[in-house]
C-alpha positions as MATLAB code, in Angstrom:
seq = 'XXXXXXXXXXXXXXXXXXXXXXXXXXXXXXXXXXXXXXXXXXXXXXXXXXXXXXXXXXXXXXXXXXXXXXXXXXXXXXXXXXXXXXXXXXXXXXXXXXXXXXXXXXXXXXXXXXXXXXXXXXXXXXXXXXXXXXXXXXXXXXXXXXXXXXXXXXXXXXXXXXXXXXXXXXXXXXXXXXXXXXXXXXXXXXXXXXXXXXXXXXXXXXXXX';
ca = [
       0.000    0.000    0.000;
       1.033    3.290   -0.476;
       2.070    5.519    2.381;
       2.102    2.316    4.389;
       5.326    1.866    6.218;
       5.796   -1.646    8.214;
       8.989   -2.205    9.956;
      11.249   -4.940    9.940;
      14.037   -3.875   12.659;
      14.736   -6.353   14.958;
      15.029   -4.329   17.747;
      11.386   -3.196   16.999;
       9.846   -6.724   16.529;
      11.674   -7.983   19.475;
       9.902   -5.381   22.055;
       6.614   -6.093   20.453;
       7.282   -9.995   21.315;
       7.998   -8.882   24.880;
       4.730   -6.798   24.882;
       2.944   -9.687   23.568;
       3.704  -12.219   26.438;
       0.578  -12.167   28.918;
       3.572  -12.231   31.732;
       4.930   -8.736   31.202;
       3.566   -6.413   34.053;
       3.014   -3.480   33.993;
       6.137   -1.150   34.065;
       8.448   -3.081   31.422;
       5.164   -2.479   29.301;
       4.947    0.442   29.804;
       8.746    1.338   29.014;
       8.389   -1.320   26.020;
       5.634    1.189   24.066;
       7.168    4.336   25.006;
      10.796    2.366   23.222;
       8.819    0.690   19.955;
       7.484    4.537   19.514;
      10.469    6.239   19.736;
      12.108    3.743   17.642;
       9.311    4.173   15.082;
       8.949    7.787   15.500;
      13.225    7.842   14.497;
      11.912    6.792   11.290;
       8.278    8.685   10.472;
      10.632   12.110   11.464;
      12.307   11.146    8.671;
      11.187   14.324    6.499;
      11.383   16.729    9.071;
      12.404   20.289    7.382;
      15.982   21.213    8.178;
      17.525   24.877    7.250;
      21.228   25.574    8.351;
      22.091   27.739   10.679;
      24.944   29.399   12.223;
      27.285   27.679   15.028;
      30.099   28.103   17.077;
      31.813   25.042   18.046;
      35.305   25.462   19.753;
      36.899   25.869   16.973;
      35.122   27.788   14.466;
      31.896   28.969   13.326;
      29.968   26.967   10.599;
      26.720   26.575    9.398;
      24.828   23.415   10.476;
      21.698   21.710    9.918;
      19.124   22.069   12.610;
      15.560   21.163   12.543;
      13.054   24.362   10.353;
      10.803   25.424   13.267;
       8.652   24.074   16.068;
       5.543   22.743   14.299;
       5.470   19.197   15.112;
       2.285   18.155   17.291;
       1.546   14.546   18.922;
      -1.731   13.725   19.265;
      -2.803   10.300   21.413;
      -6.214    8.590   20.904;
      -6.902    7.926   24.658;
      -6.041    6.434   26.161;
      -3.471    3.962   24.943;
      -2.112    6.337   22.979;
      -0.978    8.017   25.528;
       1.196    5.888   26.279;
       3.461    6.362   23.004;
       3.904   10.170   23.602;
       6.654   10.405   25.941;
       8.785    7.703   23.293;
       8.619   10.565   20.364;
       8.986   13.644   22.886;
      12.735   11.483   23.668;
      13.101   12.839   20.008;
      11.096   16.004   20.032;
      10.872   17.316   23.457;
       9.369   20.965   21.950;
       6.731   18.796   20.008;
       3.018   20.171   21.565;
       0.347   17.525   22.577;
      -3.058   17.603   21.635;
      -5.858   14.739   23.121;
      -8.791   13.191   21.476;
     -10.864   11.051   23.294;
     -13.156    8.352   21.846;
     -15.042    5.163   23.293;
     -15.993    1.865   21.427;
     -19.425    1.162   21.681;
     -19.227   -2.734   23.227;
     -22.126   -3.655   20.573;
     -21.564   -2.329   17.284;
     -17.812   -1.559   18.070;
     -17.824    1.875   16.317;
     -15.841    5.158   18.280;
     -17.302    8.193   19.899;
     -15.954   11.304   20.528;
     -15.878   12.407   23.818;
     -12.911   14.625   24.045;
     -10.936   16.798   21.103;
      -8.090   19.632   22.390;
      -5.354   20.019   19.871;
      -2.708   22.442   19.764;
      -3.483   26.031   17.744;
      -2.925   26.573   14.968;
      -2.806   22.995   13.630;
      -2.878   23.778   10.168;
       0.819   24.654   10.415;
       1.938   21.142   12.036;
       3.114   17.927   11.301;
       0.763   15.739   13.436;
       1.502   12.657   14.579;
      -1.788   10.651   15.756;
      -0.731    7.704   18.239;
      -2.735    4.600   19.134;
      -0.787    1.469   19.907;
      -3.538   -0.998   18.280;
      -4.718   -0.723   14.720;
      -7.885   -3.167   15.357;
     -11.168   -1.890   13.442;
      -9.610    1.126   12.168;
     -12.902    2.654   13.454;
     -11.063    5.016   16.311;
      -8.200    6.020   13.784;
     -10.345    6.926   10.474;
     -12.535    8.974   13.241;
      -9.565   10.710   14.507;
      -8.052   11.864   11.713;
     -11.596   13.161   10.813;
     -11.527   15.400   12.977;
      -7.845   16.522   12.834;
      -8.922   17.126    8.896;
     -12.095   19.056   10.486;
     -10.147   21.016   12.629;
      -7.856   21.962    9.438;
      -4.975   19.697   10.158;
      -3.123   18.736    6.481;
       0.222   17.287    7.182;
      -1.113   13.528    9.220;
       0.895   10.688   10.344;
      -0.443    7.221   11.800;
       1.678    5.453   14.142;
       0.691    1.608   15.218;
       2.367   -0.465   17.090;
       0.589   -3.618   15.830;
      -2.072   -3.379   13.321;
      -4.852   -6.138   12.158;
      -5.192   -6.269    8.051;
      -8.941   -5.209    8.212;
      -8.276   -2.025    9.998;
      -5.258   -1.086    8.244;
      -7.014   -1.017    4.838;
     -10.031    0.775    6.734;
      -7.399    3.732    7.368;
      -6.033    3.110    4.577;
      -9.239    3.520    2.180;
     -10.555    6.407    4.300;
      -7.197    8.395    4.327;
      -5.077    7.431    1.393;
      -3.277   10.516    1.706;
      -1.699   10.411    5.393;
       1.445    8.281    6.124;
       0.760    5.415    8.017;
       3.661    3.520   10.203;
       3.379   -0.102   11.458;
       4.947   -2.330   13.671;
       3.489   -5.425   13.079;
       0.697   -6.772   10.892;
      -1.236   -9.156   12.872;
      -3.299  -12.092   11.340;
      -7.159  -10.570   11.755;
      -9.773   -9.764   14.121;
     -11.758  -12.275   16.538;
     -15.575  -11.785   17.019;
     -15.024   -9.383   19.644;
     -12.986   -6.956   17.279;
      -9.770   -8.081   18.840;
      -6.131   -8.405   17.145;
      -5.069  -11.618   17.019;
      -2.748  -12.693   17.931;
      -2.229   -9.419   19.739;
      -1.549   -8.345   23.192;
      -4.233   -7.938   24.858;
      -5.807   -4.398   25.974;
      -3.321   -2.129   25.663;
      -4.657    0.295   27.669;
      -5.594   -1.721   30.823;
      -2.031   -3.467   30.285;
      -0.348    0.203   30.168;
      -2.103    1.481   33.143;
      -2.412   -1.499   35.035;
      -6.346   -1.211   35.131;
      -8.855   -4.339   34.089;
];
C-alpha cells in the first residue's frame, strides 16, 4: 500500500514480542511502548524540514543543519495512545500535545468522541496521531476526521501492531496520510480483537482491568 510503512528492525519486533507475552507487568510495558514509539517515531521524522544555521563550536563557526521550526504536534487517541507520547517527545521534546478522546461502543464496536483539544494553529503542524492498536480502524479513520475538520493537512499514523482489516479501513478512508506499522497481525476475533495481539493495551499500560 502506499504511504504504508511496516517495519522490519529487529530491535522493533523484538519489544513487540515482549509486549505480547501475557507475563509482562506493567512497568516493562509500559517502558516497552514508550521504546517501539520512539524507535518508530526515528523513522516517520524522517522528512522533518531542516535549514542551516549558524554555530560556534570550539573551533570555528559553521553553518549546520538544525531542525526548520517548532511545528510538530503529537496527538494520542486515549487512552493507549498516551502511552506512546513520551517515546517521540525522547526525540522532540518541543513537540506540543493535543488529546482526542473516543469510546468503542461494546455492541456495534464503532468510536465516539468524547474529548478533542489540539494544539493552535494545527494547520501549520506535522501531526503525529498515536494509538498502539490498529484493530477496526474505526477510532483512527474517526480521529483523523476530525484533525482534517479542525484543518490539520500534514497527518501521520503510528501503530504499534495493526490487524489487516483495519489497516485497509485507514487506509481507504485516508489514502493521503502516512501510516507507520509495527506489526501486521493475522485478523480480528468476534469481539474486534487483534489476534494474535496483546491484549488491551490500555488496561495493560495502566495497570487497570
Amino acid at each position: 500500500m502506499e504511504n504504508v510503512v511496516m517495519f522490519d528492525h529487529p530491535l522493533i519486533q523484538h519489544k513487540i514480542s515482549r509486549l505480547r507475552d501475557k507475563n509482562t507487568g506493567t512497568n516493562e510495558f509500559r517502558k516497552l511502548i514508550e521504546e517501539i514509539a520512539m524507535l518508530m517515531g526515528y523513522e516517520a521524522l524522517r522528512d522533518l524540514p531542516l535549514k542551516d544555521v549558524e554555530i560556534e563550536t570550539p573551533l570555528e563557526t559553521c553553518m549546520t543543519p538544525m531542525i526548520s521550526g517548532r511545528k510538530l504536534a503529537v496527538v494520542p487517541i486515549l487512552r493507549a495512545g498516551l502511552g506512546m507520547v513520551n517515546g517521540i517527545l525522547a526525540l522532540t521534546p518541543t513537540a506540543k500535545v493535543g488529546h482526542i478522546g473516543l469510546y468503542r461502543d461494546e455492541v456495534t464496536h464503532e468510536p465516539h468522541e468524547y474529548y478533542c483539544k489540539l494544539p493552535d494553529p494545527i494547520d501549520e503542524r506535522t501531526i503525529i496521531v498515536t494509538d498502539p492498536m490498529l484493530a477496526t480502524g474505526g477510532s483512527a479513520v474517526s480521529a483523523v476526521d476530525f484533525i482534517k475538520d479542525h484543518g490539520g493537512r500534514k497527518i501521520k499514523f503510528m501503530s504499534i501492531i495493526a490487524a489487516p482489516e483495519g489497516l485497509e479501513r485507514l487506509h481507504k478512508a485516508h489514502p493521503d496520510i502516512q501510516i507507520y506499522v509495527g506489526h501486521l497481525d493475522r485478523c480480528l476475533n468476534e469481539n474486534a480483537y487483534i489476534c494474535p495481539g496483546l491484549g488491551d493495551a490500555g488496561d495493560r499500560i495502566f495497570g487497570t482491568k
